[in-house]
TORDRENVEX-883772 format. One record per residue (C-alpha): x, y, z; residue number from 1. Coordinates in steps of 0.2 Angstrom, whole numbers. Last residue first. Layout:
<site px="X" py="Y" pz="Z" num="NUM"/>
...
//
This chain:
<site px="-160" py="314" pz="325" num="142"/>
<site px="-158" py="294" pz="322" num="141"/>
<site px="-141" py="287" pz="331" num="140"/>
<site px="-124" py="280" pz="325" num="139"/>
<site px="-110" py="277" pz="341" num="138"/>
<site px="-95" py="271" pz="331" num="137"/>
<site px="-81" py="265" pz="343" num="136"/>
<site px="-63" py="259" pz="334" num="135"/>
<site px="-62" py="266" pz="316" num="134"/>
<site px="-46" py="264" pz="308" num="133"/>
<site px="-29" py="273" pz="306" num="132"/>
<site px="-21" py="265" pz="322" num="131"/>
<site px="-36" py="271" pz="333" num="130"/>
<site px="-53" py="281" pz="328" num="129"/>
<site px="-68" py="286" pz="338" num="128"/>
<site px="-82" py="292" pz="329" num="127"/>
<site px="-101" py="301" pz="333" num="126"/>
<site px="-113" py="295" pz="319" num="125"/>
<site px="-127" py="306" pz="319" num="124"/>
<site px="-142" py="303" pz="307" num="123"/>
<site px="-157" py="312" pz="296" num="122"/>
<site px="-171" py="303" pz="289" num="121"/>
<site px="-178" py="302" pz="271" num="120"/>
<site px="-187" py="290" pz="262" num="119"/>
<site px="-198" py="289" pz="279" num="118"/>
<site px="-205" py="271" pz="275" num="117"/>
<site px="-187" py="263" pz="271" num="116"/>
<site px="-182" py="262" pz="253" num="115"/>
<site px="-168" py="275" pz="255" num="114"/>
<site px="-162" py="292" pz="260" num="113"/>
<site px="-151" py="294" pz="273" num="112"/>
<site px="-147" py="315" pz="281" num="111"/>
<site px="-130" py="315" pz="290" num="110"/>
<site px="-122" py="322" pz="304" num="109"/>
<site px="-105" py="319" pz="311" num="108"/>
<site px="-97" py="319" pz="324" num="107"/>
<site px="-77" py="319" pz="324" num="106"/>
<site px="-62" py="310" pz="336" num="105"/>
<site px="-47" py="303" pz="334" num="104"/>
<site px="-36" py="320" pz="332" num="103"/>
<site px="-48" py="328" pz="343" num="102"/>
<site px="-66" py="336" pz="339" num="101"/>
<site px="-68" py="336" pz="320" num="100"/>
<site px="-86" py="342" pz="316" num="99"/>
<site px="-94" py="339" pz="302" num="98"/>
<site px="-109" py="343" pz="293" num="97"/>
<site px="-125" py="338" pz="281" num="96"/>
<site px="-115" py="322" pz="272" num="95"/>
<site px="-127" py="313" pz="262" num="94"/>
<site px="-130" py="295" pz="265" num="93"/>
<site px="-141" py="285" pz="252" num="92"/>
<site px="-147" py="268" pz="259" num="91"/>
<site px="-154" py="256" pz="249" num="90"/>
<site px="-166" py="246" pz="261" num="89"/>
<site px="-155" py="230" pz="262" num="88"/>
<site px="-139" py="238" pz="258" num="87"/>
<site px="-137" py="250" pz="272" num="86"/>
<site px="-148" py="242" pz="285" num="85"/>
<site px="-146" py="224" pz="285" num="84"/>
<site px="-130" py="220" pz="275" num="83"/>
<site px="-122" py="237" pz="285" num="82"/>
<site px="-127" py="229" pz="302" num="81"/>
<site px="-123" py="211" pz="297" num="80"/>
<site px="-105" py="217" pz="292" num="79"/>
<site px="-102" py="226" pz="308" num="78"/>
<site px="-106" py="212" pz="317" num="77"/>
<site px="-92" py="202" pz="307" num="76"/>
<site px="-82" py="218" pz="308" num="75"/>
<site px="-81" py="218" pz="329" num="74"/>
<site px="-95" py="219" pz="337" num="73"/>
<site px="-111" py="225" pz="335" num="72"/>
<site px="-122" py="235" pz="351" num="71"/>
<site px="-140" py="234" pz="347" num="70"/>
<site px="-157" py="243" pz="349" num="69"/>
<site px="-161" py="247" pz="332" num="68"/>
<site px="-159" py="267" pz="336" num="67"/>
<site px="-149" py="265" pz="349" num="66"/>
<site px="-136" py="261" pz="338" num="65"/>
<site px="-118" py="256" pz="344" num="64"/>
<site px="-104" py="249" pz="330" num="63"/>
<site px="-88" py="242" pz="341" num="62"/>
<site px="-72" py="241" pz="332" num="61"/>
<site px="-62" py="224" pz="335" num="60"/>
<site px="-56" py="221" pz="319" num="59"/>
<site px="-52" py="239" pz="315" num="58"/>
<site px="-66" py="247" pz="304" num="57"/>
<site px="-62" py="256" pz="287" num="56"/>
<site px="-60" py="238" pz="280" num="55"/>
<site px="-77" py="234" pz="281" num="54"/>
<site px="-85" py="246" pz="269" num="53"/>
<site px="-70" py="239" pz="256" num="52"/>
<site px="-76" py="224" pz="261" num="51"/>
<site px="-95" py="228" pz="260" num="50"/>
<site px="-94" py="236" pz="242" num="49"/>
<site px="-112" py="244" pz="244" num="48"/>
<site px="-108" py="258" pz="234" num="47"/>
<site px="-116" py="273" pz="247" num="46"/>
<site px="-103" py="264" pz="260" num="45"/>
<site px="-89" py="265" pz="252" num="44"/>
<site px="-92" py="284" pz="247" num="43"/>
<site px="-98" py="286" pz="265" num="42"/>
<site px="-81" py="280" pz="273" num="41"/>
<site px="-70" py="289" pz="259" num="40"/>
<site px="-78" py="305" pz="267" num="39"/>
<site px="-74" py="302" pz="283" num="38"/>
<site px="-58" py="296" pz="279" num="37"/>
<site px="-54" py="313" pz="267" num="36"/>
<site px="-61" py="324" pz="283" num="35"/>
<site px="-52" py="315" pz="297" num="34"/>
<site px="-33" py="317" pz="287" num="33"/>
<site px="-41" py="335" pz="286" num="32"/>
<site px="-44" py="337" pz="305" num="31"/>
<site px="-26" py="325" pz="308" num="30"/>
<site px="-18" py="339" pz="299" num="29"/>
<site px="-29" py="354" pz="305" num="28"/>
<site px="-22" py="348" pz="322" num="27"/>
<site px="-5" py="346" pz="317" num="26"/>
<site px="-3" py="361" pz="312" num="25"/>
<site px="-8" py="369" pz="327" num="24"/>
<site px="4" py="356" pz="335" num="23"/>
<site px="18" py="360" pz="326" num="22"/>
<site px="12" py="382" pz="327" num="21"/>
<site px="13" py="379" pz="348" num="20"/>
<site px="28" py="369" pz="346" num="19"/>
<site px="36" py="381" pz="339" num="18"/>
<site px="32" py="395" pz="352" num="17"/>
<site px="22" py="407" pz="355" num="16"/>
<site px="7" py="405" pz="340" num="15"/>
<site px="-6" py="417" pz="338" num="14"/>
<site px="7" py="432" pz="343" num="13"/>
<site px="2" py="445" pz="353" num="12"/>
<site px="5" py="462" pz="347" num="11"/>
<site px="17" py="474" pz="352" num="10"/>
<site px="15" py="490" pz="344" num="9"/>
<site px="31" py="498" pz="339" num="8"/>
<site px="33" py="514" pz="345" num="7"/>
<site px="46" py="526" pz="335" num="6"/>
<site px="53" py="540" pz="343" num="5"/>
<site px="61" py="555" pz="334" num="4"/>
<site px="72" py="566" pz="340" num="3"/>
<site px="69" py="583" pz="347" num="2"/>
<site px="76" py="598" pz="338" num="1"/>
//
């Protein structure tokens, strides 16, 4: 009688070590942590409560939008753009999709809807975060 052998196949796990699996975790982490302020962001912003807009931005953020042909700085600048564009004509933003890039970074597409001659329009914002708050915003008409 020959005895039995047993194979056990070796398969490669998706984590090899533990910091592998802590950083994996991590990652989705700071992508839902991104998420939830993401999302907080455009529920400010669709109530038009400018401070509590305001506070998502760190005081020196830079807002860049090609599509009205300025750079505004810091959260008085920010302010004037979100007066002038957002509450002036109304604006609606929906989210369409997301896309977490890096712990401190996401794009993100949107469609507006508002009292502006189009009614609807469709927008990127790319984001740069730092110490919890928004840093660089690039926003742009697709």
């Amino acid at each position: 009688m020959q005895p039995m052998r047993h194979t056990i196949a070796q398969t490669k796990p998706d984590c090899q070590t533990v910091a592998d699996l802590r950083n994996r975790t991590n990652r989705s982490k700071f992508k839902m942590d991104l998420e939830k302020i993401i999302g907080a962001w455009i529920t400010a912003g669709n109530s038009y409560d400018t401070e509590k807009y305001l506070d998502f931005y760190h005081e020196n953020a830079v807002l860049d939008d090609p599509s009205v042909g300025r750079k505004f700085n810091g959260r008085k600048g920010i302010r004037e753009y979100y007066e002038s564009y957002f509450i002036g004509y109304k604006t609606q933003t929906k989210i369409i999709g997301i896309e977490i890039k890096d712990p401190d970074k996401a794009y993100l597409e949107v469609e507006f809807s508002g009292d502006f001659p189009e009614g609807k329009l469709r927008g990127s914002f790319e984001f740069i975060f730092g110490e919890g708050k928004i840093t660089h915003l690039s926003a742009d008409l697709i």
